[in-house]
Steps between C-alpha positions, in 0.01 A plus 500: 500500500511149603131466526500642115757272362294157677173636313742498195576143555175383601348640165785352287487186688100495396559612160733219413227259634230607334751487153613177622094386524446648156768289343403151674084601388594561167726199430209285647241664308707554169497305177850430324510431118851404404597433120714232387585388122594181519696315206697178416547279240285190719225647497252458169426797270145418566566686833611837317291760679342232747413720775538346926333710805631375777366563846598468831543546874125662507467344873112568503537869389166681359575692221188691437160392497521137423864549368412679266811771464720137448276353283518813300858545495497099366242543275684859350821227458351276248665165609470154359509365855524539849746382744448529870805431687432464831355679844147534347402491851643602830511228783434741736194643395382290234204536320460268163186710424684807444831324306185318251364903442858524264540130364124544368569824369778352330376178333312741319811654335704232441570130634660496824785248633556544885797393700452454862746708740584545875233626630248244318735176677490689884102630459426113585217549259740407135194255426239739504697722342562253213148393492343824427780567243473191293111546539546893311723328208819574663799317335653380864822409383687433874737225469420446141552612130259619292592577098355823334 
């Protein structure tokens, strides 16, 4: 009986971890779209309808073939622009080649304004980072303003 209750254990112990791995690949692997209307009196009529995608926290994530399930889900959202906020890289593993795949894709949509975060400052590579950026068309905006 004992033996039978520890296999009981041992196989709820294991599936709990493999539910608990599920969760943590699909929240890395996941795409979140998240509506907002936003209205006040400051802001010009002009803007009625004026559509903002932002993105971030992609950390070097591959999201299809050349990011192409992203870029889709961008693309299907019809923005004026493009804000990246941040943590287009990861320090730890970065690879500029693979965040450019998604800022290409999306120059191609719409103009994009980038603002540098965390993980950009500690990769030790926030030049190069900048460089290629500015170099796609990228509106770096870090410690400035930039008027739409």
């Amino acid at each position: 009986m004992k033996r039978e209750k520890r296999m009981h254990r041992v196989f709820a112990l294991a599936a709990v971890f493999v539910i608990l791995a599920a969760i943590c690949l699909w929240q890395n692997s996941s795409i979140v779209v998240s509506e907002h209307d936003y209205e006040s009196l400051k802001v010009p009529g002009s803007f009625d309808g004026f559509k903002i995608v932002q993105v971030s926290d992609l950390h070097n994530k591959m999201f299809g073939q050349g990011q192409s399930r992203i870029l889709r889900e961008i693309e299907g959202l019809e923005p004026d622009i493009i804000v990246v906020t941040g943590d287009l890289i990861d320090r730890r593993k970065f690879n500029l080649e693979a965040a450019m795949f998604i800022i290409n894709g999306a120059m191609e949509i719409a103009p994009v304004y980038y603002v540098s975060g965390n993980h950009e400052a500690w990769s030790g590579k926030y030049d190069e980072t900048i460089s290629s950026l500015s170099e796609a068309g990228v509106f770096v905006i870090d410690g400035s303003s930039i008027e739409v």
